[in-house]
N, C-alpha and C positions, 0 to 999 in steps of 0.2 A: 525516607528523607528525614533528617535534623535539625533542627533548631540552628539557624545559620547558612545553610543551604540555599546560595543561588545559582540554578542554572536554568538554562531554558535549552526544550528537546524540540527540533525540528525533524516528520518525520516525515521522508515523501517515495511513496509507489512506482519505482520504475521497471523497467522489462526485467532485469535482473535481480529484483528483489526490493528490500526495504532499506531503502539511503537512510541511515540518521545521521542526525550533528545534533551534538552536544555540547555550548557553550557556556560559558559564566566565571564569576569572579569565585568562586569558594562551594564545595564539594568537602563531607565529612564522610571517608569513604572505611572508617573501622568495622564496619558490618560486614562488606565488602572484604577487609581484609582478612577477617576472623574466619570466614568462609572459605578462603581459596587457601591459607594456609593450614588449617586444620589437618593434621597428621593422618587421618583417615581419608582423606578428599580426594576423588581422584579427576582426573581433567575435565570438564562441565564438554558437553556433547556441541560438536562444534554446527553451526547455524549456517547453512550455505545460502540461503536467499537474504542475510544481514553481513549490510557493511556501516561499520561507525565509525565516526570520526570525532572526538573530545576535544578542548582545549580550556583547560581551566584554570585560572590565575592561582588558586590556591588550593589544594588539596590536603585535610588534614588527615593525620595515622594516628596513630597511637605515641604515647609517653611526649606528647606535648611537640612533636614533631610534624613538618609538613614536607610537602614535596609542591615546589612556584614552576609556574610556566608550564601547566604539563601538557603534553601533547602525546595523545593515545589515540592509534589506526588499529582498527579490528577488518577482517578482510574474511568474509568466509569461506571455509575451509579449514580453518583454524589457524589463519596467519593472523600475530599479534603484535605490535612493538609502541615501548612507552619511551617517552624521553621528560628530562624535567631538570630541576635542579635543587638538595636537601637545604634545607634549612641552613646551613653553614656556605651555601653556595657552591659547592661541589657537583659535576654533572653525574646526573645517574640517567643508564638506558637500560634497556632489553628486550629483545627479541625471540619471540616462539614461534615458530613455524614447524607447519605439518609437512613432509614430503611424503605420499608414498602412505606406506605405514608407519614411518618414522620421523619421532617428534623431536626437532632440535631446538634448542635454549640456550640462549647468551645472555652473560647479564656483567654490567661494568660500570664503577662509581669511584669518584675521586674520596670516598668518607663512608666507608662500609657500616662504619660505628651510628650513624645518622638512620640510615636505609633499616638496619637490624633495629632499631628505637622503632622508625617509624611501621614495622614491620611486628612488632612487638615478640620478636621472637628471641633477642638477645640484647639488654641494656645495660652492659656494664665495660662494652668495646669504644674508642674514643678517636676518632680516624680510621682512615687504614684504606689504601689503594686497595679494591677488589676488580677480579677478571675470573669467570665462571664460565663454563662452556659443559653442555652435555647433549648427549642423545642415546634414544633407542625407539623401544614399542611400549610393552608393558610394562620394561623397568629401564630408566632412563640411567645412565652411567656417566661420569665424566670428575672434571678437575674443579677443584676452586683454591686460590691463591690470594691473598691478601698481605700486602706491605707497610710496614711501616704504620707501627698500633701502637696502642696503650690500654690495658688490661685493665680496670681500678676496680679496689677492694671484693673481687670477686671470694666469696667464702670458702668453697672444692678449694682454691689454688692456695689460702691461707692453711686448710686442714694438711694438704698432701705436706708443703713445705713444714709445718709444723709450727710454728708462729705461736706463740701463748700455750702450747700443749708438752707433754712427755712424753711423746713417741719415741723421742730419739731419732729423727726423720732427717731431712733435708735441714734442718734449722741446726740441730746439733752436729752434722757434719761439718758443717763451715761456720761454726761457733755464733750463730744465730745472727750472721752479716745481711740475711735476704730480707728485703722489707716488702713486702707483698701490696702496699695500700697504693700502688701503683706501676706496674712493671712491664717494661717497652718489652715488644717486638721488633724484629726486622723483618719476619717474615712468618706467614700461617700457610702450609699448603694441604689439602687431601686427598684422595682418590675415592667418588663415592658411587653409588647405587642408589636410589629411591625408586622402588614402586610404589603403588595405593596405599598399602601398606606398612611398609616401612623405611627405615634409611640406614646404608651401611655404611663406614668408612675404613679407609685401608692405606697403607702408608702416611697416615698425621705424622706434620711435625710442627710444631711451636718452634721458632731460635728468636734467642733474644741475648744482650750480652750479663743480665744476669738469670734470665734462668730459661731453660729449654724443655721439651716436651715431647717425646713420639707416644702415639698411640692410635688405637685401630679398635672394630668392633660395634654393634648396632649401637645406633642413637635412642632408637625407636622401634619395633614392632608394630605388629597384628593386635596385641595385647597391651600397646603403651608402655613396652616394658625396656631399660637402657641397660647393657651391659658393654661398659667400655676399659680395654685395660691397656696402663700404658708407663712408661719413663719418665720419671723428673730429673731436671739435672740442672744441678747450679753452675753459674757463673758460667754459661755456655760459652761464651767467646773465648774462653782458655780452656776451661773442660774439655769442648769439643773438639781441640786440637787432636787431644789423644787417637779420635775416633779416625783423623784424616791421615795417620803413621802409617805406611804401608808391612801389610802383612801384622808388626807391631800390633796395627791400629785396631786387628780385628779381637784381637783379646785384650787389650787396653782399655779399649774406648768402644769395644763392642760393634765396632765398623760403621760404615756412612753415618750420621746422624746420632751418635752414641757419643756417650763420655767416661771420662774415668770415675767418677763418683755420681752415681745415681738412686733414686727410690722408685721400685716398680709398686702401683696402685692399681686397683679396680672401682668405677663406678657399675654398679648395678642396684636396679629396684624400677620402682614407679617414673615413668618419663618426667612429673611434676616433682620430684621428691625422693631420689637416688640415694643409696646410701654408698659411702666414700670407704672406701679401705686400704691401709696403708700400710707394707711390708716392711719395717726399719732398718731390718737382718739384709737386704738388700744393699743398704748404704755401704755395708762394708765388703763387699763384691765388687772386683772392677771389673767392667768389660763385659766380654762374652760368659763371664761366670756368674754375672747379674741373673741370664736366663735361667738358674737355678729357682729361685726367690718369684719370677711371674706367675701371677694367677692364670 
């Protein structure tokens, strides 16, 4: 418990186990969250004789963020689902349930950029409709999709574009028009993996109408270790045209998702503390000849 912490536990013995409720005005649940998402964590062993039941007016996370009205049913067997609403007012849910051998996960919020704050696991996204869906056993697989974001001053995205550097990067291909100290999206999608151990992604794409992104490759290890390598491309709303010319398009704009003018990059190193690499000799490759130039 916290300094700040009101709740009161009601807990009562019936045939099927242990009923608790858990009510109150304010919950500081960062211990809590530090715990379940820890990269190494894997699902806490599910309790078949406890059912809980939460409702708490205010629950605090991390980076000064909360999640009001939360209402959380735990069911044992391992059925879970929260509901509540971020600090900006936006509804966020999710749901985990066991079938079987296999664990299914939804998760859906009007302001993804709030949830990742209060989650402490990404603070520099600023909206953004998200929809997640995944399942399996020991390595859970699935999609997650986010719309309509804003990026701000993220440093990876100022180094790749080249911004204050001499790479000769994304910045000197379009005579240094890209201002990175805020830059929308319209849309984030991936295709990933997480087990216990690690997280993979496959088909990334960033669009946005000035600058766009595909990319794929571990987030994270066994070892804490990130190797991610992928596309930059400016001014994607015209860029990316290139990519949608048929047949054209596939040596143009280097097919679905591609452009005519792009920088291929590699993050790899430490999951706290990656180091950024960035191929300049790619800028001047269009297309499917870019594939030359990836790491």
């Amino acid at each position: 418990l916290n300094p700040g912490d009101d709740v009161a536990v009601d807990v009562t013995n019936t045939a099927k186990g242990l009923d608790v409720r858990v009510t109150g005005g304010s919950f500081d649940a960062r211990a809590l969250i530090k715990q379940l998402t820890s990269p190494n964590t894997s699902k806490p062993a599910t309790q078949n004789g406890i059912s809980l039941t939460a409702s708490i007016g205010t629950v605090t996370g991390f980076n000064s963020e909360s999640l009001k009205g939360v209402r959380a049913i735990y069911r044992g067997g391992g059925a879970t689902s929260v509901t509540g609403k971020t600090s900006s007012g936006a509804p966020f849910s999710m749901d985990d349930a066991q079938e079987g051998n296999v664990r299914r996960i939804s998760a859906s919020t009007g302001n993804a950029g709030d949830v990742l704050r209060f989650l402490n696991l990404y603070g520099r996204m600023q909206g953004g409709a998200l929809n997640l869906s995944l399942a399996g056993s020991s390595t859970l697989r699935g999609k997650v999709e986010v719309l309509d974001f804003d990026i701000v001053n993220e440093p990876k995205l100022s180094s790749v574009v080249g911004t204050g550097s001499n790479n000769g990067n994304l910045d000197r291909a379009t005579k240094g028009k890209i201002n990175t100290a805020r830059v929308r999206f319209d849309r984030g999608f991936a295709e990933f993996a997480k087990s216990a151990t690690s997280l993979k992604l496959d088909n990334a794409v960033l669009r946005g109408p000035v600058i766009g992104t595909t990319f794929e490759g571990t987030v994270y290890d066994e070892n804490n270790q990130t190797n991610l390598t992928g596309t930059f491309l400016p001014a994607y709303g015209i860029n990316g045209i290139f990519g949608d010319i048929p047949i054209l398009g596939a040596f143009l704009g280097g097919g679905e998702n591609g452009g005519l003018i792009g920088v291929t990059y590699r993050l790899r190193g430490d999951l706290k503390s990656p180091q950024l690499s960035v191929n300049p000799l790619s800028a001047t490759a269009p297309g499917m000849f870019r594939k030359i130039f990836e790491y």
